[in-house]
N, C-alpha and C positions, 0 to 999 in steps of 0.2 A: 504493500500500500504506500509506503515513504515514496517507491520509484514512480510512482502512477501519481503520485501528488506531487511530487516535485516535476515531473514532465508538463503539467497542468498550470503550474505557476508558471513555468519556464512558458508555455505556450501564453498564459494569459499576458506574461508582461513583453513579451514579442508584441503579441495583437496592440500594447497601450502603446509600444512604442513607434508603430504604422501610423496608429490614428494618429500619432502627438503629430508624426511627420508629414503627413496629409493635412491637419491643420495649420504650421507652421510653414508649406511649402509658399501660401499664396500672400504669408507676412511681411514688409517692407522694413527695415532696409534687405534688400537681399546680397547676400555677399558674392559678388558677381569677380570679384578676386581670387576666390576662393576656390566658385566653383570653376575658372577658369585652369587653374593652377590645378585640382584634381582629373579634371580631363584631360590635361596632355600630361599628367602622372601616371592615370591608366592609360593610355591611349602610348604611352612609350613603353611600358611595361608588357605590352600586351599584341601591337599590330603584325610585330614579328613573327611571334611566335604562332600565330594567327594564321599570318599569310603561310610558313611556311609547312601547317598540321592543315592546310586546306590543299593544298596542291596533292599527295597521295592519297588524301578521306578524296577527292574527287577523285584519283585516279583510281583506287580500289573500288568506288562504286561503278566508272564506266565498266571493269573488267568485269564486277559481279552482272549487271543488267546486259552487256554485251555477249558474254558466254551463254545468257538467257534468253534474250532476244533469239539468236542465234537457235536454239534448242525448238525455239517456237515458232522458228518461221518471219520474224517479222523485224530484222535488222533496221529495218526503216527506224521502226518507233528509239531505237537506242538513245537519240538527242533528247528526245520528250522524256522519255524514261529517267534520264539524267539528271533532268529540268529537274522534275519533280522532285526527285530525292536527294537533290543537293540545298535547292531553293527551301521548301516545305520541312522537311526535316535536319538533314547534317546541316547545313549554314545554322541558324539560330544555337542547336545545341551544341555544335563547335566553339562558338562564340560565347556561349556562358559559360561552359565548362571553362575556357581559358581567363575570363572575366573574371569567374569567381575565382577560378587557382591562383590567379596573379594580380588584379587588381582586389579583389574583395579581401586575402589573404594580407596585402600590404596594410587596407585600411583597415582593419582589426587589429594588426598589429599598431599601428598607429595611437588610435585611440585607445588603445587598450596598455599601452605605452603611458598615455596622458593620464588615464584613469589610477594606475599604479605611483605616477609622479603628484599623483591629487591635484592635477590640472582642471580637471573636470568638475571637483568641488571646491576650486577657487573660481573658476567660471562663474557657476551660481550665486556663491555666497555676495560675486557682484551686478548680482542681477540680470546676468548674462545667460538664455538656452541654449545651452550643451548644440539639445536637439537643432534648433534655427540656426547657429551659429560652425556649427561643424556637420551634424548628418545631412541635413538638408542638401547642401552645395555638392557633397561626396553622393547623393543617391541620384541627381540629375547629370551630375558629369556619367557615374557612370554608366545612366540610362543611355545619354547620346551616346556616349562612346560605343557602347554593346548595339546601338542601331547601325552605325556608321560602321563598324568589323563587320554585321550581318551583311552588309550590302556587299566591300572587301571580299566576304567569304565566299559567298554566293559567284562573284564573277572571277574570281582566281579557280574555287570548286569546278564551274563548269569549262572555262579553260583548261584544266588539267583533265577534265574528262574526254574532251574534244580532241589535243593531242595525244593522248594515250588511244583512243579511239582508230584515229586516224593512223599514228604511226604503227603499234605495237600491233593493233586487232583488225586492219585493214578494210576498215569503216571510209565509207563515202565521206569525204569532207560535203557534200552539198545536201546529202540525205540526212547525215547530223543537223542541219542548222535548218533545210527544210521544215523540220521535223516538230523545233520547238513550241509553235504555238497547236501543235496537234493533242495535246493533253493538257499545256499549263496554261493559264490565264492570270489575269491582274491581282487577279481575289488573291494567288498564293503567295505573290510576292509581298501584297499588303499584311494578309497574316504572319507572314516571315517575318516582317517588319517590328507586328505589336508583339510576337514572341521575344524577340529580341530585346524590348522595351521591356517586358514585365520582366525575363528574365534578370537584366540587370537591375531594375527597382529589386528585386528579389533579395540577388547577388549584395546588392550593398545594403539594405537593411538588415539582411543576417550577422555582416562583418561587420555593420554597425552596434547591433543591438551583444555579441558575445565582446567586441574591444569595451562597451561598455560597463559594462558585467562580470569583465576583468577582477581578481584579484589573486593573493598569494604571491606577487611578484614576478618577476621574470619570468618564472615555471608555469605561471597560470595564465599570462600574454601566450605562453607557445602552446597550452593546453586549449585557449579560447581559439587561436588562427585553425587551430587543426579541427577541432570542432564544427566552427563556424564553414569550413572546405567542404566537412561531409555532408553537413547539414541542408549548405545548400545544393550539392549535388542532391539528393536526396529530393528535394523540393524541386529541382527540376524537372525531374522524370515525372512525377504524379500533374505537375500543372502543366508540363507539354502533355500529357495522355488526354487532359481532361482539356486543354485546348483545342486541340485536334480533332478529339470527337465531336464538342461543339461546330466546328467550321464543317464537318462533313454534314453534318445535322441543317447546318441552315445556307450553305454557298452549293448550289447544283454542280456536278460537276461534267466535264466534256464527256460525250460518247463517242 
């Protein structure tokens, strides 16, 4: 019972720490320094390693749809095929996954850093929110940033699916690109988009709320990053399942 009520707490003071953030997002002054400074933090931390874990996930998925296509008869659809499962799925969750590893992992360490120095309860004591003042600006940089990789990942994924395509599996360069608007449409690249959005609102609300929640010193800053990694891996998979389903439920798709 202790584990079940202390996951309960933990869950309820996550939920107080969204709402605080969602009321404080739309409060002025807004620290436009701040959050400038956290998005080319993550956005250095992170576009690299991005570009360069998109180039083989696109090329492992042309080879897997290509060897299948193939089986089925229908080479043609290989480009569409691509679209779809690089755009719709691997783009977004490549991008969080590397978002939370690398940027959401720094910003817990961060704050959780400040929280152990009692930075955080000298903030208050002048008046000053924690929340408005440091989450805020960290949870919309790394909203942009996690949309701006999706987009990044999305068109290096399907270049790397194109040339592998074309070189290694002897794919028509003109039946690939014919091919694209033959299954995918506007809708997917739009939902790709808000997955990438919520993912990183996610991504940094979780490294915000465990660097805050820090304690025990040094040991419990590297006990909260490593938490707060799995945690939000963990939260990704169940909110892209239940995104997903939604958009199949209400976006028709091509026949």
């Amino acid at each position: 019972m202790t584990v079940v009520s202390n996951g309960l707490r933990q869950a309820g003071s996550f939920f107080g720490l969204v709402v605080d953030v969602a009321k404080a997002a739309p409060r002025r002054p807004f620290q436009l320094r701040e959050f400038i400074q956290q998005a080319w933090f993550v956005a250095s931390v992170t576009i690299v390693p991005t570009a360069l874990v998109s180039i083989p996930f696109g090329a492992v998925i042309a080879l897997q749809l290509g060897t299948l296509t193939r089986q089925l008869g229908a080479q043609s659809f290989t480009g569409a095929a691509s679209v779809l499962a690089v755009v719709r799925e691997a783009s977004p969750l490549v991008t969080a996954l590397l978002v939370a590893g690398a940027g959401g992992s720094a910003i817990c360490a961060d704050l959780g850093s400040r929280k152990i120095r009692e930075e955080i309860d000298a903030l208050e004591v002048l008046g000053i929110s924690p929340i408005q003042r440091l989450v805020v600006p960290r949870v919309l940089a790394t909203m942009l940033v996690a949309a701006l990789l999706n987009g990044l990942v999305s068109v290096v994924g399907v270049a790397g699916g194109y040339v592998f395509n074309v070189l290694v599996q002897g794919g028509t360069p003109g039946a690939y690109l014919a091919s694209f608007t033959a299954l995918a449409q506007l809708a997917d690249l739009v939902t790709s988009e808000i997955k990438a959005l919520i993912f990183g609102a996610l991504a940094a609300l979780v490294a915000s709320y465990k660097g805050l929640t820090a304690g025990g010193g040094p040991k419990g800053v590297g006990d909260a990053v490593n938490q707060s990694v799995v945690i939000t891996f963990m939260f990704l998979f169940v909110v892209n399942f239940v995104i997903s389903a939604v958009y199949f439920q209400v976006v028709p798709q091509k026949i």
